[in-house]
N, C-alpha and C positions, 0 to 999 in steps of 0.2 A: 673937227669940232673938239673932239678927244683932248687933241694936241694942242690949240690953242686953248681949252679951258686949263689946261695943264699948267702953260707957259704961265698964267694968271696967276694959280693957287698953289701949293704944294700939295701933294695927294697922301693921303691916308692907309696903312699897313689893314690887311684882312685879317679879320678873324681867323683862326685856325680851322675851326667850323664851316666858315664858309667853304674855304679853299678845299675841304675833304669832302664836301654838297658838290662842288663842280666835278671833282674828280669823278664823283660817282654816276653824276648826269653825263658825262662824256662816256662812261663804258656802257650806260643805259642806251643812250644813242646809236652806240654802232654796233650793240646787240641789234636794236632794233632795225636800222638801215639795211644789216646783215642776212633779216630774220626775212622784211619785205623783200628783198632782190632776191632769194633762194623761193621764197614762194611763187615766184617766175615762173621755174622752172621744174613744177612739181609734176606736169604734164611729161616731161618729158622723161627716158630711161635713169633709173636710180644710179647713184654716180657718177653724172655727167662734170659735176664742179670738181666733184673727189679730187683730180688729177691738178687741177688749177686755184685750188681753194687759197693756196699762198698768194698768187700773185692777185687771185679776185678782190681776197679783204686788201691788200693793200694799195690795189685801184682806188677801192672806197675809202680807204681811209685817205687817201691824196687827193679824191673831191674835196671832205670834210674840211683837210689844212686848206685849199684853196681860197674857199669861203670861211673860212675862221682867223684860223692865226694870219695867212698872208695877209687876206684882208683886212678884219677889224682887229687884229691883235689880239683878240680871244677866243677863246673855245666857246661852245654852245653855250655847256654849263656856265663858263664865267659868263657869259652873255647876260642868262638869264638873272643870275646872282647880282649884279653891276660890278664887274671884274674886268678889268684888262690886263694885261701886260706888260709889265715896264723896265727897259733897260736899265738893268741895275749897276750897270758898268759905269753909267756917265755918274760925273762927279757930283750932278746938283739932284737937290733934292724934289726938284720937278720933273713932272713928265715928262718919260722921253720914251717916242714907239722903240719897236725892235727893227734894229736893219736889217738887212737882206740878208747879210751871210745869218743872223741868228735863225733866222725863219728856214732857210732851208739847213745848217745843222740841228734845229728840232724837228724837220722832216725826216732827216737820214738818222736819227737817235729811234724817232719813235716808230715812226710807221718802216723806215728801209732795218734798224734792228730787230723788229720782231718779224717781220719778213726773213731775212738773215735766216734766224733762230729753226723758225718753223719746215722752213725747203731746206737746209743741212740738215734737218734733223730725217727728213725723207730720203734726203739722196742717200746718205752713212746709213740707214737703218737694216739696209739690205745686204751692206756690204762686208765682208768679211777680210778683206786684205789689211796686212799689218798697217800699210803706209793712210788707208782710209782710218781705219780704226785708232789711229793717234791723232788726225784731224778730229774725229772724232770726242774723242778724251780732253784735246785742246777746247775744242766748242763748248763744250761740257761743262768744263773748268771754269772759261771765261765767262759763261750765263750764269753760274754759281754764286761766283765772282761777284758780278755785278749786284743779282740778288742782294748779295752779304753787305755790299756798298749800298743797296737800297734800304736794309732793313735799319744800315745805320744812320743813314739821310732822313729817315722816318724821326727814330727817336730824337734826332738833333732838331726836328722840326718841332716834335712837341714842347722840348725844352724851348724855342728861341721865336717858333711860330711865323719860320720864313722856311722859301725855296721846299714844297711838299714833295716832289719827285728830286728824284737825284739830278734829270735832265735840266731841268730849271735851276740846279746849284753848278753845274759844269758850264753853261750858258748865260750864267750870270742874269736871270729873268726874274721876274717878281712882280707878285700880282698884288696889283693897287684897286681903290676904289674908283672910276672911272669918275662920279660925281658924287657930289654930298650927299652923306644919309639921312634921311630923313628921322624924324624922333619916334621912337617908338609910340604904336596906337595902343598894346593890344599892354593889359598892365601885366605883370610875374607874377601876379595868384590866380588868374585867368589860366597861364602856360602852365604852371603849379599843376592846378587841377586836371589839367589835359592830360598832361604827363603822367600825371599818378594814375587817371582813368585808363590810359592804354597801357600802362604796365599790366592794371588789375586785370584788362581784358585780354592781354598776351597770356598771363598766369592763369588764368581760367582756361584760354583754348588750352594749353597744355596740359592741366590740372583733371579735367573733367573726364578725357579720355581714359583715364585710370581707374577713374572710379569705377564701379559696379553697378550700377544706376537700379536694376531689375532685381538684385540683392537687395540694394539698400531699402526699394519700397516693399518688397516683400517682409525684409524685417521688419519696418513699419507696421503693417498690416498686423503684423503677428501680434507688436506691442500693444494696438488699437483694440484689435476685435482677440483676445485672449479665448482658448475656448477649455476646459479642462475635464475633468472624469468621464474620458471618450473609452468607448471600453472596443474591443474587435471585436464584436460580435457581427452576428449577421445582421440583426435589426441597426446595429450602427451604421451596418455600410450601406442600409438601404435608403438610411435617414439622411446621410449624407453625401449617396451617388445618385442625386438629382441633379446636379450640375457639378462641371469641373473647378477645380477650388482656384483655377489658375486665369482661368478663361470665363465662368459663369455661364457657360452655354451646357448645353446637354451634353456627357462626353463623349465623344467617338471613340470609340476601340478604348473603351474604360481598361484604366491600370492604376495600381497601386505600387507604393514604396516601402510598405512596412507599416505604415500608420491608417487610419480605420477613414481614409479621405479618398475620393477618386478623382483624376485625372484623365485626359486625354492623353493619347498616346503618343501624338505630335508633340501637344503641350509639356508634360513632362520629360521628351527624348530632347527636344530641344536646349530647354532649359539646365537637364543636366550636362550637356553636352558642351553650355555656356559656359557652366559653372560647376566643376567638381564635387564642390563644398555647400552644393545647392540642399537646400532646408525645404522641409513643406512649412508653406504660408500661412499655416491655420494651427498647428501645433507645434512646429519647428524640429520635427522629428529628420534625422536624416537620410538619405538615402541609401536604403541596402541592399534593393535591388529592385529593377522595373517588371514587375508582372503582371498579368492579365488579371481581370477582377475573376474570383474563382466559382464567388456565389452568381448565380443563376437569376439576375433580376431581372425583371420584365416591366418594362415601359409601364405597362399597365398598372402595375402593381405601385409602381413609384410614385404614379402619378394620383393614386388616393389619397 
């Protein structure tokens, strides 16, 4: 159907966007393929893929080509995207699938090169003989290599917004729109809005961690309920060691910081232990040191 709607119409170049949405739906995929097959075998002794983990991913990844490119000419991601593949070799500006030799030289690039990569790099890693150790250096060089060819096949893509892997510019492939797109529903000050809302809420998960949150309402508090001409006496500390200034409950193992306030002794170890630069809440005095209440109050007394 592909290919005869093809023959009909001439097909339409992808967005750049798009074509970097598939890419990344295909490595999400055989994360995940990868992820269910290993939980197989969680029952069994740790290590048991260790030894075959090369050749495992690249079983699965030669289901995946089966059912994608050999078959419909695209990958998942294109799939889902309306992406296919198009010989870019033939001269006309229609459709045309990929022949057989391209489909398995995109097998032996993608899945049989990073195979390659990963089992040289196991077998040399042990090995210490000169004549390994320049195979070595060779491999090395040539994955580098390629790299350096891929990071320039990248930028030439942004400029020109074709062929997004290097494999797809050596194979001469190119992803087209399988069928007409339809009109946009959704309007740009709708996307607008989205966009700006998930930036604001990226900025904030980030943002907020930072803050001091237990500072900051503490200095609040301070700003709100001001308290001033507190003197050390005893009758201050008795007026004001009916509850802890941090918690409001009655304090356990009452202690002081320097200021005529009491706290718990949890309450305050805690808090300065958060925060260095921790203040009391009630006069914003600092802390000079954590000591026990010295004067002798008695429940009783407190409580008239």
């Amino acid at each position: 159907m592909a290919s005869s709607f093809g023959n009909e119409k001439s097909v339409n170049p992808v967005l750049r966007i798009s074509q970097l949405d598939a890419l990344e739906l295909n490595k999400a995929l055989e994360q995940l393929v990868w992820s269910q097959f290993t939980s197989c075998f969680h029952g069994f002794k740790p290590g048991v893929l260790a030894h075959f983990e090369p050749e495992v991913k690249a079983f699965l990844c030669l289901i995946l080509w089966k059912f994608t490119i050999y078959s419909k000419n695209a990958t998942v991601g294109q799939a889902i995207l309306n992406i296919q593949y198009k010989n870019n070799l033939s001269q006309t500006e229609k459709y045309q699938p990929l022949s057989k030799h391209q489909k398995l030289w995109y097998l032996l690039f993608t899945v049989g090169g990073r195979w390659l990569e990963e089992r040289c790099y196991d077998l040399f890693s042990n090995c210490q003989q000169q004549s390994f150790c320049k195979i070595k250096n060779c491999i090395s060089f040539g994955s580098g290599l390629l790299k350096l060819c891929g990071l320039l096949n990248f930028l030439i893509f942004l400029r020109k917004g074709t062929f997004a892997t290097l494999t797809e510019r050596i194979l001469g492939i190119r992803s087209v729109f399988c069928k007409p797109q339809s009109v946009r529903q959704i309007g740009f000050e709708y996307m607008n809005r989205e966009l700006l809302w998930h930036g604001f809420a990226e900025f904030l998960i980030y943002l907020l961690p930072l803050i001091n949150v237990q500072k900051l309402k503490l200095k609040i508090s301070s700003w709100c309920l001001p308290i001033a001409g507190l003197s050390n006496s005893e009758n201050t500390l008795a007026a004001h060691g009916r509850e802890c200034s941090l918690c409001g409950e009655w304090p356990t193992m009452p202690h002081t910081i320097g200021c005529p306030h009491v706290f718990c002794y949890y309450c305050i170890k805690s808090n300065f232990l958060f925060d260095m630069y921790f203040t009391c809440p009630k006069c914003g005095s600092e802390v000079h040191s954590i000591q026990p209440l010295k004067y002798k109050i008695e429940m009783t007394e407190l409580r008239v």
